[in-house]
N, C-alpha and C positions, 0 to 999 in steps of 0.2 A: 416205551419212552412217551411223555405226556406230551400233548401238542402245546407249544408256546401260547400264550395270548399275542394278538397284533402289536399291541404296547411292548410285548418283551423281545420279539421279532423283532420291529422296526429298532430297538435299542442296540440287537443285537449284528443286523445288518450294519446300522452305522458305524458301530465297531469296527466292521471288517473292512467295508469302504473304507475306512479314515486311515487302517493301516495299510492299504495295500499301494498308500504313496502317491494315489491321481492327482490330479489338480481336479479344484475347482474348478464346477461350470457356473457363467456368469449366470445370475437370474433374469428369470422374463424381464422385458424391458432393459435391463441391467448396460447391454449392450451398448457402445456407443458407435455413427457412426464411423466408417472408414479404419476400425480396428477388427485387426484377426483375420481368417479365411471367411472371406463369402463366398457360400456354394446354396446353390438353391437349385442341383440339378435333380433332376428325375431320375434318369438312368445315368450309371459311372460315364464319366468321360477323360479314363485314366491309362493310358499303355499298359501294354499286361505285364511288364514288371512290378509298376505301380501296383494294377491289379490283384498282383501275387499279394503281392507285402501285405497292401490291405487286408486281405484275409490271413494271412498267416498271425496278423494283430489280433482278429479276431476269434483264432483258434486259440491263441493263447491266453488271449482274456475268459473264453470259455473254458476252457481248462479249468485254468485258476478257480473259475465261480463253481463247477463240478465238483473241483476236489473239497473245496469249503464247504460245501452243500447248498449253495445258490445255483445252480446251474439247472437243475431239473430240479421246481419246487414241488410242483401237481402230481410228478410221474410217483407211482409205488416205487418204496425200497429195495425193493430187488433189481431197479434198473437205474442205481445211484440218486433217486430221489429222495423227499420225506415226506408224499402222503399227505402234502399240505393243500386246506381248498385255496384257488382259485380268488379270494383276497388277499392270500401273502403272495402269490405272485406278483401282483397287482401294486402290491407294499413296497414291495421290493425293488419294482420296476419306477416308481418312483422316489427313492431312495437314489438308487442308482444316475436317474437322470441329473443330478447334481454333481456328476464327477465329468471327467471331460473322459470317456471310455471312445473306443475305436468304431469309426462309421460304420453305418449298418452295410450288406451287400446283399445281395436278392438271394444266391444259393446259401447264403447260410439261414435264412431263414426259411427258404424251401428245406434244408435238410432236418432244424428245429421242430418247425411248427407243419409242416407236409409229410412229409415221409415218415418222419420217425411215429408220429400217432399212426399211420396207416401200416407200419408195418407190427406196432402195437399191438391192433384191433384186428389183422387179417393174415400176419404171417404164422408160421408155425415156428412153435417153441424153438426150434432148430435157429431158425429167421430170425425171431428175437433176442437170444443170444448172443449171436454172432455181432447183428449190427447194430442193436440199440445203444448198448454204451458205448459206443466208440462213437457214434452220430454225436448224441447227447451230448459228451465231453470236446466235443469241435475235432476229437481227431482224425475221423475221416467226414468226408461231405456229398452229397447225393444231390443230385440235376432232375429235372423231368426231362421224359423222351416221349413228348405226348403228341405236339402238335405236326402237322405234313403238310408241306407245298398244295396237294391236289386237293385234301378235306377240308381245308381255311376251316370256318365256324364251325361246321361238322365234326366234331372229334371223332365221332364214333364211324365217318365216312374214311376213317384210315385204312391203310394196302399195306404196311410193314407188315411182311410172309413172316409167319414162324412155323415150323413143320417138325413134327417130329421124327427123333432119329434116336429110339434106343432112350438112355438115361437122359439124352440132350435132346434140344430144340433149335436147330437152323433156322438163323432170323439173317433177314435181308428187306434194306429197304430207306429209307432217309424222314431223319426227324428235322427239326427246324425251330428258330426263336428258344433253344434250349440254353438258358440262362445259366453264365458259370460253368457250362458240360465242360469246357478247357481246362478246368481245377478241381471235377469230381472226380470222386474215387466210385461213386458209384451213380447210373443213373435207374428211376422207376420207368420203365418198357411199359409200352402198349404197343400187341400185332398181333394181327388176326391170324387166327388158328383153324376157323372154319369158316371158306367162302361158300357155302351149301345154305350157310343160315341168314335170317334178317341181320345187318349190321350191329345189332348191339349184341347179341347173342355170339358173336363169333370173336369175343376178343377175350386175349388171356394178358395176363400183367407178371412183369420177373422185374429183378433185382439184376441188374447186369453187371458188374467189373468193367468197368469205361477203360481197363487194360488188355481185355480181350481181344485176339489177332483178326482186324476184319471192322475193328472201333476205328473210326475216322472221325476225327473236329476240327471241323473249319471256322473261326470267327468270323463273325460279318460284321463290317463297319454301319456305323448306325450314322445318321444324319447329325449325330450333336455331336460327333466325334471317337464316343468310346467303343468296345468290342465287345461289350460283357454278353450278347445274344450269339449264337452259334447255328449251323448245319451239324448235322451228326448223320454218317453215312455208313451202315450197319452192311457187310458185306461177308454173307457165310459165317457170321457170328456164331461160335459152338456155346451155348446158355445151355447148363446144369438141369435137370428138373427139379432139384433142389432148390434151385432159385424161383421158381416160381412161386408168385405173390398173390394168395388165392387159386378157385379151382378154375379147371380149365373151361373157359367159355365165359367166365363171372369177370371179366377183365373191368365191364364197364359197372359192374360195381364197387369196383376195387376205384376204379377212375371219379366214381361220383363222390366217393370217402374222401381222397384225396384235394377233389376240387373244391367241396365245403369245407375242409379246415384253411383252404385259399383264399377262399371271398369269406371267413373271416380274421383272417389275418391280415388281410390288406386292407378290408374298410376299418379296421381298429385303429391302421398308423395317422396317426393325422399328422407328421412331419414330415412325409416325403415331398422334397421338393420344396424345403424352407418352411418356412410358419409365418404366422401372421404376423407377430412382431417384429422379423424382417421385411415383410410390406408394407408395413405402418412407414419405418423408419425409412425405405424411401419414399415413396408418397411425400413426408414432413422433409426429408432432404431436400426434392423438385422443387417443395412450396405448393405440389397438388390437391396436397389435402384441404386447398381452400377452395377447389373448384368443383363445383357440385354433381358434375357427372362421376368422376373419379371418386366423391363422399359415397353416394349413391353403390358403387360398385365395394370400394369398404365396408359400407354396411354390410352389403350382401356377403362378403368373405365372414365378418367379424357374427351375422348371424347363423351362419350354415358351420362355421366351426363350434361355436353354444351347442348347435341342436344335435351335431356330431358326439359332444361328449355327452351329451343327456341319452342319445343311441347309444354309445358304447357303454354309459353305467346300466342301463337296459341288459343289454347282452350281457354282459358280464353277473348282473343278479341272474339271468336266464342260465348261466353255466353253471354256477354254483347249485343251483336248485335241479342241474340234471335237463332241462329242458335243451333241447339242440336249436342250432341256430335255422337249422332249413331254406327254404325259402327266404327267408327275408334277409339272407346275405346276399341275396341280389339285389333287394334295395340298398341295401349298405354300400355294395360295392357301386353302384352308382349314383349315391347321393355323394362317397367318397371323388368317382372321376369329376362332379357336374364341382367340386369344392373347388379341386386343381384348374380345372376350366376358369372356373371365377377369378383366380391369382392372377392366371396368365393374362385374365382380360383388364385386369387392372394394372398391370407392371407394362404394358404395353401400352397404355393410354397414358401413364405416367412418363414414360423413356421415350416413347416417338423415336428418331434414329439412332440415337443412345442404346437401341438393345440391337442393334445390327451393324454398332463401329465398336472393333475392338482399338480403343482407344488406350486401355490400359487405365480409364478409370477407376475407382473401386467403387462396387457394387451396383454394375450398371449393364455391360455386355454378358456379364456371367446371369442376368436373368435371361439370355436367350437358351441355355440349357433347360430351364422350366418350359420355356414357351417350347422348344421341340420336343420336349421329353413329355408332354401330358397326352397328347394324341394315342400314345402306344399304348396309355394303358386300358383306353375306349375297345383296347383288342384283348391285350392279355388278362388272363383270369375269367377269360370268356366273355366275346365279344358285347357290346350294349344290347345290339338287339337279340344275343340268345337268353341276355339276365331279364328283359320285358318281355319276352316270351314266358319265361318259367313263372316272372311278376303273372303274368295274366291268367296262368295253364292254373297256378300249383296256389297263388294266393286269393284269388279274385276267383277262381272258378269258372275263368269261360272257356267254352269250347275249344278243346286244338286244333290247331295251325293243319290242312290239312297238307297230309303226308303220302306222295304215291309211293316210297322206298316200304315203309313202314313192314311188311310181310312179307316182300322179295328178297331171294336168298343174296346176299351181297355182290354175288357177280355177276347179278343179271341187272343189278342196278345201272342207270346210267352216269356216266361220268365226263 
């Protein structure tokens, strides 16, 4: 089958948008204010029925885009894709932004844009199989099981035991900040296999059935209200060898595959957490926009999302041509937190006690969702200061950080 041209694609996308019945979305600017939902939160802050629903909208808008053949454009045909570069995604994605489609949610994009590539590039044929189209097409959905109470920034300073027993692996031990685990059907495991060796060296990565007896999810209430982060308390878990993702002891390569398709998927969005033209539009509501400290801090939003999308057409020529993002998704991922940072500081100099009274105005206490929600993300996808470390080690070339763990077998490490 001959590859479309972008002119015949994009003709052909609209097609299918226009039947599939959406409504219109209003355009930039287009907005007025005090109409529609204003949400400008960071993380959900939605009850988990709420919760559910949301995603179950958005299993079924994926579907849909699957069975069409918008749903995986990049992936090869054999995993319901078409083989398409990396500009028709791109086409398509803006294409798409013109319909009013269902809010995005963090584990459907961990199972999209995370997992599914990683188990692509590292599982075996059996692995691929089994989970890729069913990822891909929204009908099951995958979590990470990465981060632990005791390792904070250190991932690879993780204690979840896995031991073997025969065809299976006894895992015991508690993950933490696993986003959506309450709505996976499956999550990606990291636990150490061998405490005889240096910390990186002793970790193996599986595929686990978040239905397994010995699977515990506890939601934790977040500070802006919603539950979408979890505990996950793994206890005598029987895991398949079959499920193992990668070879044994390679866990934290399997983990670094995973974290680079993360920081660049998260420095690409530039809407989490509202946009610019919802900043504008209160700023001009208040009447701040004529005061020149509050200009000052506009600017700086209105330049650092410019130089955002001139980075992301970067990246994105960078993909198409084969080259990986490396390294410099840690700049990305922290030019994207220092962006979020800037909103908050200008919606807050704007609002004054207005973002701390639920008054029931519109569009005024729902920016304190932004304001609490941009802190966490200084942590998740890997903390600020592990992405200026890797900035210094991996692009800049100075010397590393010195390390006493660095050659002691893990459990003579201190803790």
């Amino acid at each position: 089958m001959s590859t479309p041209t972008i002119e015949e694609f994009i003709r052909e996308a609209e097609q299918w948008l226009e039947s599939t019945g959406l409504p219109r979305r209003r355009s930039e600017g287009e907005a007025a204010w005090g109409e529609g939902e204003h949400d400008v939160s960071v993380f959900h802050n939605l009850d988990h029925e709420a919760e559910r629903a949301l995603l179950g909208r958005l299993q079924d808008w994926q579907r849909r885009k699957f069975e069409a053949g918008f749903g995986a454009l990049t992936w090869p045909e054999e995993y319901g894709g078409r083989g398409l570069p990396v500009a028709y995604e791109d086409a398509f994605a803006e294409v798409e932004g013109r319909y009013e489609t269902p809010r995005a949610h963090e584990l459907f994009s961990v199972t999209l844009h995370l997992i599914a590539p990683t188990i692509r590039l590292l599982g075996t044929p059996q692995q691929r199989e089994r989970l890729i189209r069913p990822l891909l097409a929204g009908r099951e959905l995958a979590c990470q099981l990465f981060s632990e109470p005791e390792a904070g920034s250190d991932l690879a300073a993780l204690g979840t035991r896995a031991v073997r027993d025969g065809d299976s692996w006894v895992v015991t031990g508690q993950k933490v900040w696993s986003s959506g685990a309450q709505f996976a059907q499956w999550g990606q495991l990291l636990a150490r296999t061998d405490p005889d060796v240096p910390k990186h060296a002793g970790i193996t990565a599986f595929m686990v059935p978040m239905d397994l007896p010995g699977v515990e999810v506890r939601p934790l209430r977040q500070m802006s209200g919603g539950t979408s982060f979890n505990e996950v308390f793994l206890t005598e878990v029987r895991v398949p060898d079959a499920l193992r993702l990668g070879q044994v002891g390679q866990g934290w390569q399997v983990a670094l595959t995973t974290l680079g398709f993360e920081r660049q998927a998260s420095s690409a969005n530039e809407h989490v957490g509202g946009t610019w033209e919802q900043l504008l539009a209160l700023a001009r509501w208040a009447g701040a926009d004529r005061d020149p400290l509050v200009r000052q801090g506009l600017a700086r939003v209105a330049i650092g999302q410019r130089l955002a999308r001139v980075a992301n057409a970067r990246d994105r020529s960078d993909r198409e041509n084969g080259r990986p993002l490396g390294a410099v998704g840690s700049v990305r991922k922290l030019q994207w937190v220092r962006r979020m940072l800037a909103v908050s500081e200008v919606a807050r100099d704007v609002l004054g006690p207005r973002l701390v009274v639920d008054s029931g105005e519109w569009g005024t206490y729902s920016w304190s969702q932004h304001v609490l929600g941009v802190p966490g993300y200084r942590i998740a996808g890997g903390s600020d200061e592990i992405q200026r470390t890797i900035i210094a080690e991996r692009l800049l070339g100075l010397p590393p950080e010195p390390r006493e763990d660095r050659d002691k077998p893990w459990k003579e490490v201190r803790r």
